[in-house]
C-alpha positions in Angstrom: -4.5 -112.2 5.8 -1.8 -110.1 7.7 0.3 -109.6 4.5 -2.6 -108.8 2.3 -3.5 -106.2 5.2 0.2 -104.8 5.3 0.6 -104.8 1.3 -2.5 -102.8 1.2 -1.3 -100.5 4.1 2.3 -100.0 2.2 0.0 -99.6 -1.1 -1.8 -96.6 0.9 1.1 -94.8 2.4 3.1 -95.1 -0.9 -0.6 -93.1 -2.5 -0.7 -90.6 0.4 3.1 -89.7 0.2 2.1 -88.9 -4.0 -0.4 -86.9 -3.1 1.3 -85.0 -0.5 4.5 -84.6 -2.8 1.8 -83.1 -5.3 0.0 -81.0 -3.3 2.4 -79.3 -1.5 4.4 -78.8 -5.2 1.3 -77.1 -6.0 0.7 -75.0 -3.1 4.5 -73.9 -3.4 3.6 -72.3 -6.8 0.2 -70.7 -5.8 0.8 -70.0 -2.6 5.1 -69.5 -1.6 5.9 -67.4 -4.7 3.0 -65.1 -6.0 2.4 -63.7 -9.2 4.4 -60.9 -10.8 2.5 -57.4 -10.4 1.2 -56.0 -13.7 4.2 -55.3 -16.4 4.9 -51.5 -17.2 6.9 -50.2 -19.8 9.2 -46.9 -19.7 7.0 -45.8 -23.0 4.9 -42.8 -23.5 2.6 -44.8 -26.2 2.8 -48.0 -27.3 4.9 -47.5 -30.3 8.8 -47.6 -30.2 11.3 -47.4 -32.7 13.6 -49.5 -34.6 16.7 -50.3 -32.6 15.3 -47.7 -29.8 15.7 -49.3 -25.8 13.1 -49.1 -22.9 12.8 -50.4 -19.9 10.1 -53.3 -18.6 9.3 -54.1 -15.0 6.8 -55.1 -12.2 6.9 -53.7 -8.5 10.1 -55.7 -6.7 9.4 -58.2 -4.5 11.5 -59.2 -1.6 10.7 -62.7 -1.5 11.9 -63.7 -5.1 15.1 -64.3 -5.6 15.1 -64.2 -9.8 12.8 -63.2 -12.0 12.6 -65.1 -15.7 11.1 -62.4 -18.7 9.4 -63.8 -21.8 10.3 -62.0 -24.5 9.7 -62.4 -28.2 12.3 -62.2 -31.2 11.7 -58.5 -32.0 13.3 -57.5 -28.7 16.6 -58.2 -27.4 17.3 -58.3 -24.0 20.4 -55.4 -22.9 20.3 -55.4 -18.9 18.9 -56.4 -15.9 18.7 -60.3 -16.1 17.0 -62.1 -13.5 15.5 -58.9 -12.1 12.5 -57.1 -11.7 13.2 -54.5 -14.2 15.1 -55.3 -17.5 16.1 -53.0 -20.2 15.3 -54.2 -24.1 16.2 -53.2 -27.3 13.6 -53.0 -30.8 14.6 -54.8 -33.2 16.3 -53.2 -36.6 12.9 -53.9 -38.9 9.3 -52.8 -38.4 7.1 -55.1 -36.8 4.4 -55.4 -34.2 5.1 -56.7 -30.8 1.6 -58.8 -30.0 -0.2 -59.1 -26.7 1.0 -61.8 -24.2 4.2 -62.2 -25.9 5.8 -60.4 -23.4 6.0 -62.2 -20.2 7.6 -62.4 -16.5 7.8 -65.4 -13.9 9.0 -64.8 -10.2 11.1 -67.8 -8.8 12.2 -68.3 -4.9 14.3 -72.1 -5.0 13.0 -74.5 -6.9 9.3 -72.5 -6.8 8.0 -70.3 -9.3 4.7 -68.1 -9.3 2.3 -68.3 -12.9 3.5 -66.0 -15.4 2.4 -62.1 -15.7 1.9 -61.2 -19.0 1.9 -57.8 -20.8 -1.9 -57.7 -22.3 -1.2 -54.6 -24.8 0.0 -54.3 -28.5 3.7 -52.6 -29.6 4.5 -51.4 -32.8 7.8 -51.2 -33.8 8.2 -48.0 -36.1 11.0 -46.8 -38.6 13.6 -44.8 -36.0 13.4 -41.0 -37.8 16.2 -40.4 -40.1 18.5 -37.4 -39.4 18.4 -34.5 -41.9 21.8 -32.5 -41.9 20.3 -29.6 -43.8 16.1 -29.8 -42.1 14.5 -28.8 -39.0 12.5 -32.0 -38.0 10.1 -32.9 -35.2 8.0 -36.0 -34.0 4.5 -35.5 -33.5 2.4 -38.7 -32.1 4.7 -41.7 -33.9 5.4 -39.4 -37.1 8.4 -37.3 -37.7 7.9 -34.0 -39.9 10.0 -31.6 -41.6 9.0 -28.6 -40.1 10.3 -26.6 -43.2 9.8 -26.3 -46.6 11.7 -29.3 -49.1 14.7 -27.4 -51.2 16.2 -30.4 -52.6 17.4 -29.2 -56.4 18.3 -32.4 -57.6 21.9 -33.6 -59.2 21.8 -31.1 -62.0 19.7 -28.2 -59.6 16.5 -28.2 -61.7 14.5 -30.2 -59.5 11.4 -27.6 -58.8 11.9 -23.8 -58.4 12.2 -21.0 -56.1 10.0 -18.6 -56.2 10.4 -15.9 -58.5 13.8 -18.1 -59.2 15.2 -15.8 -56.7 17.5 -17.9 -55.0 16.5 -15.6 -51.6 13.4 -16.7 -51.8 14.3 -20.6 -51.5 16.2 -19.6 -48.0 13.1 -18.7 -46.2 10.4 -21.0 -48.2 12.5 -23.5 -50.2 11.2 -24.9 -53.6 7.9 -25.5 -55.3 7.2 -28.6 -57.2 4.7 -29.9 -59.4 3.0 -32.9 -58.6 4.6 -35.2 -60.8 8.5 -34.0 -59.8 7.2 -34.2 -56.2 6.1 -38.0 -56.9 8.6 -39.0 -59.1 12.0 -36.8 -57.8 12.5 -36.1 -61.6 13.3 -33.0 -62.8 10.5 -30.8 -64.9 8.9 -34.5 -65.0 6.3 -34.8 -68.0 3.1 -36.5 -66.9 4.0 -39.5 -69.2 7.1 -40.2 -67.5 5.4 -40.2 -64.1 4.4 -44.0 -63.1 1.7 -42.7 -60.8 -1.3 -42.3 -62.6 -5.0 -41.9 -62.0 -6.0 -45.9 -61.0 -2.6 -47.2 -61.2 -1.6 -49.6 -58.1 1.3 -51.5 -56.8 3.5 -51.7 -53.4 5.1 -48.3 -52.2 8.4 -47.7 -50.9 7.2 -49.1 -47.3 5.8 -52.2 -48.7 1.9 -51.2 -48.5 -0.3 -52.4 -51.6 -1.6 -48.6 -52.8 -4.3 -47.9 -55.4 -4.6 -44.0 -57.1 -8.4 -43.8 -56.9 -8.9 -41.2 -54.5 -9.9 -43.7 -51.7 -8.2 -44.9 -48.8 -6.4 -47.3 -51.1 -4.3 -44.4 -51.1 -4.1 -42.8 -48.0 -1.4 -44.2 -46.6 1.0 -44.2 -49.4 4.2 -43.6 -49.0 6.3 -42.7 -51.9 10.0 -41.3 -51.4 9.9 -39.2 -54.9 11.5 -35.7 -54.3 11.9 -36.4 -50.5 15.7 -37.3 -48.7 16.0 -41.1 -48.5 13.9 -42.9 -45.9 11.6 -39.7 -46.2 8.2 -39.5 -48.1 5.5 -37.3 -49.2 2.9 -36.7 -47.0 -0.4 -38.8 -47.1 -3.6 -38.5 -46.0 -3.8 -40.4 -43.0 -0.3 -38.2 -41.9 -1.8 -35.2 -42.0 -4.7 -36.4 -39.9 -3.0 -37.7 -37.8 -0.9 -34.3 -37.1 -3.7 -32.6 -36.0 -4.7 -35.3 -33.6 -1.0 -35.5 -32.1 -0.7 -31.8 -32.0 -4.2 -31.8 -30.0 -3.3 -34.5 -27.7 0.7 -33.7 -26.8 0.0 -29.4 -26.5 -3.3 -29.5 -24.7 -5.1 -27.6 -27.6 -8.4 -26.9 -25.5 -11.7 -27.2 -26.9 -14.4 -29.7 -26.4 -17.3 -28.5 -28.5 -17.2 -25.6 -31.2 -19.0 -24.1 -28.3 -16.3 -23.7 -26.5 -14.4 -22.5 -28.7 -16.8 -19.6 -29.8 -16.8 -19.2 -25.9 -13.0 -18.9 -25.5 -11.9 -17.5 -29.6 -9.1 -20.9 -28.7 -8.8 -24.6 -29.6 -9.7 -26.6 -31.8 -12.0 -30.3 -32.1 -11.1 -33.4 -33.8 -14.8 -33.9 -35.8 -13.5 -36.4 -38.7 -12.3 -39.9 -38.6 -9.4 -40.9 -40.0 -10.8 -42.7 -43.2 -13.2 -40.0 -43.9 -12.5 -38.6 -47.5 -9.7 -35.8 -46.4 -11.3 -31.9 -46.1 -10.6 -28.7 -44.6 -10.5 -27.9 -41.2 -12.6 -25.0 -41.1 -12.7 -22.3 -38.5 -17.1 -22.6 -37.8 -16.9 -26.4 -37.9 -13.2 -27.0 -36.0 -11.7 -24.3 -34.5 -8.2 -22.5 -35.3 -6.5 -25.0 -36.6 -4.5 -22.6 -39.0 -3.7 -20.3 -36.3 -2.1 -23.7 -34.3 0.1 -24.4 -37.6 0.9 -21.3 -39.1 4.7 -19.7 -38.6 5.9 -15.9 -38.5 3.8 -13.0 -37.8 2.3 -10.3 -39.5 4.0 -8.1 -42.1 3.7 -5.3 -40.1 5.5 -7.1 -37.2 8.2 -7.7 -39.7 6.7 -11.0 -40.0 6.1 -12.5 -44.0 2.3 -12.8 -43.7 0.6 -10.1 -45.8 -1.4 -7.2 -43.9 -1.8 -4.8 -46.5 -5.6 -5.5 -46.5 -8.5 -3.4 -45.1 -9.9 -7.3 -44.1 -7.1 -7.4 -41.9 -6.6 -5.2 -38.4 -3.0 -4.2 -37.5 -3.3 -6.7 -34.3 -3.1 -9.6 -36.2 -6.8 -10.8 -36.3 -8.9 -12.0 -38.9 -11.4 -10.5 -40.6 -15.2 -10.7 -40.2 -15.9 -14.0 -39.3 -19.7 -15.0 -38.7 -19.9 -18.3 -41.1 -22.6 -20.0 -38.9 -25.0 -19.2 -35.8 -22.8 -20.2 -33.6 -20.2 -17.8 -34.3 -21.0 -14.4 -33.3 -20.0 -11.3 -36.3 -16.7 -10.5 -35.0 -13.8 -8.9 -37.1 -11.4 -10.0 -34.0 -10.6 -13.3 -34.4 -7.4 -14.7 -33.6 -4.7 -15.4 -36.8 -2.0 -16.4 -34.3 -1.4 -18.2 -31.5 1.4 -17.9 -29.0 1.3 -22.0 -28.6 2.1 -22.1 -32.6 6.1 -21.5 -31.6 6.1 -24.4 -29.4 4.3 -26.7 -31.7 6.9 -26.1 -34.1 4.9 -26.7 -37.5 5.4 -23.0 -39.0 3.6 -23.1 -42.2 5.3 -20.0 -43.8 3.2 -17.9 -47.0 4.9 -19.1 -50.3 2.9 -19.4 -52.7 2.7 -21.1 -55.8 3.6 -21.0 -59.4 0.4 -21.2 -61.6 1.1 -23.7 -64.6 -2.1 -21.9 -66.6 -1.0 -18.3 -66.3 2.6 -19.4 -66.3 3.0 -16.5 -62.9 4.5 -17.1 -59.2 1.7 -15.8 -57.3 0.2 -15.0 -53.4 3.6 -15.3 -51.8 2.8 -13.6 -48.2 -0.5 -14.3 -48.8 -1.3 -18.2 -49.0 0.7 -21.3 -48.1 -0.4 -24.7 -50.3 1.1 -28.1 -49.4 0.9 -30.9 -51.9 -0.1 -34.6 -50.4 0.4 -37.8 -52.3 -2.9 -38.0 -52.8 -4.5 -38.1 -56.5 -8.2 -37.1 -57.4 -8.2 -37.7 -60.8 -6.5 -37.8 -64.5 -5.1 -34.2 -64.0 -5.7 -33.3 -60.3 -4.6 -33.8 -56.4 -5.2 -32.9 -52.9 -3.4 -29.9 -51.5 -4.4 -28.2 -48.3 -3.7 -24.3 -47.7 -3.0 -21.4 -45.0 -4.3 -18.0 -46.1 -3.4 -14.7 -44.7 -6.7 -13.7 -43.3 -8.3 -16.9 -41.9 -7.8 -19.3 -39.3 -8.5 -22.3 -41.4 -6.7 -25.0 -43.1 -8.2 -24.9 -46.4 -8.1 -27.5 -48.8 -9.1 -28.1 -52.9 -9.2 -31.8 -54.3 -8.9 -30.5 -57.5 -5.1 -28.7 -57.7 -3.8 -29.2 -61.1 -0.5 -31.5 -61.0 1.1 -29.4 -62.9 0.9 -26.2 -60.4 4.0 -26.0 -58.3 3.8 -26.0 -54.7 5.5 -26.8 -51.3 6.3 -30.1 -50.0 6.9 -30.9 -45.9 8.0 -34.8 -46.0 7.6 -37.2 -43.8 9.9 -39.8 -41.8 9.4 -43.8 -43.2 7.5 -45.5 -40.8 
């Protein structure tokens, strides 16, 4: 009886002596090395670009020697191994960055806390492409030219200047029709174009497009007359221009009410997939007045004045389109933000492929998009001399000739 009482009392410590191994390995994780704070990144917004660096970290904590980061294959990890704050590197292709794939573990010994992980969404963008001979800018994620496309081609008959006065083309560059914007070909016949009303494929980015006027369409991205790695704008960049340009300069406004209130700002009323239309002063503010460059003629500016509609201050004329704006011939064409924004739509007009003129230089700006509306027509949006709006007409004809900003590959 003795040795069955001291094999079951061995038996018994040998179980006690697990469980205290196991428990106090347990409360050395929970308890002796806590969890990482919450992971922060050195981004503005959660998009980064290809082959761009930022920094991760968590507050530092004096009681963990080393700190092991999760990271997945789209980043690369530069400096600051084993600390609280590490420096990473984007990957050289596009990609997303998922939720909980980035990670951090604090370790004291042979301890270690539960992981932290970062709980948001990266996207890894196209880096912008430099432009020896363009202004550019990045608004939100998107880079812009922020002047005019004047690429001639190999032979120089890719679009025209206006009035085919080589002058002209320094200050507004060329005009294009639809088809040579689309296509980079010179004086391109319809029938050599491939992008035709209901066509589909991939574009240059690798995004299935279909030319029916939806969204199948608006976020193609087709290099045609543009610099490589460039693309004519689509429908969903322009929208989201106007958003970015909002969000980044503070444009005020909450309510068109405030803007009658204040004669500044402008309100974001669409959603992105809404059919694209013009941002009109009575239903969204001074949008044109936010993008339009230069001044008044009479300033020695290149917007046209010489119209009673038009006082010698700069303001528009009578403007009353709906009860909630007042009759006023004062509204604002310009405002003083428009210079820092950057965007400086300048007047150049367009040639006219019915009348076979160059017309309304001074007085309107159009900018093609990449977006067709049918057999023989596309989406263009406008800034005129004597309204704050930016117009638009889905109905251009293709083969009008018009301006072209382009847009970085993303």
């Amino acid at each position: 009886m003795d040795d069955k009482i001291k094999i079951i009392a061995k038996n018994c410590l040998a179980y006690c002596l697990t469980l205290f191994v196991f428990f106090s390995c347990k409360d050395d994780v929970d308890v002796f090395v806590k969890q990482p704070g919450f992971i922060q990144l050195s981004l503005a917004d959660l998009t980064v670009f290809t082959g761009e660096s930022f920094d991760i970290y968590v507050p530092h904590d004096d009681n963990v020697e080393t700190y092991v980061w999760i990271l997945p294959e789209n980043l690369t990890l530069i400096e600051g191994e084993g600390s609280s704050r590490i420096t990473v590197q984007a990957a050289d292709q596009r990609g997303v960055i998922q939720d909980k794939s980035i990670g951090v573990v604090a370790k004291k010994g042979n301890q270690q806390s539960v992981p932290r992980y970062l709980y948001k969404t990266l996207t890894i963008a196209m880096a912008p492409g430099t432009l020896d001979n363009y202004k550019t800018k990045r608004y939100g994620t998107k880079v812009w030219m922020v002047e005019n496309l004047n690429e001639a081609g190999e032979n120089g008959d890719l679009g025209s200047y206006y009035n085919n006065d080589p002058k002209m083309g320094e200050i507004y560059g060329r005009l294009y029709t639809w088809h040579e914007a689309m296509t980079g070909r010179p004086i391109c016949p319809p029938d050599q174009n491939p992008y035709v009303w209901g066509s589909e494929g991939t574009d240059d980015a690798g995004n299935y497009y279909k030319l029916d006027g939806s969204k199948n369409s608006y976020n193609i991205q087709i290099r045609g007359a543009c610099p490589e790695g460039w693309h004519i704008p689509n429908v969903y960049d322009y929208y989201d221009l106007i958003v970015s340009i909002k969000n980044e300069y503070a444009i005020p406004g909450n309510s068109i009410n405030d803007i009658v209130a204040n004669w500044n700002g402008y309100i974001i009323r669409k959603n992105r997939d809404d059919p694209p239309s013009a941002y009109n002063l009575t239903t969204d503010g001074y949008i044109g007045a936010y993008l339009r460059g230069s001044s008044p003629d009479m300033e020695e500016g290149l917007w046209n004045t010489n119209n009673t509609s038009i006082r010698n201050n700069g303001r528009t004329f009578y403007y009353g389109g709906n009860a909630t704006f007042p009759a006023s011939d004062n509204y604002p064409l310009y405002m003083d933000a428009a210079e820092d924004i950057g965007f400086l739509i300048l007047p150049g007009g367009r040639w006219n492929s019915s009348s076979k003129v160059f017309e309304q230089e001074g007085i309107y700006a159009y900018l093609w998009t990449a977006l067709m509306t049918g057999t023989n027509t596309g989406f263009r949006y406008t800034v005129g001399y004597n309204n704050t709006n930016f117009s638009s007409y889905n109905l251009e004809v293709l083969a009008n000739k018009m301006s072209i900003r382009c847009v970085c590959n993303y």
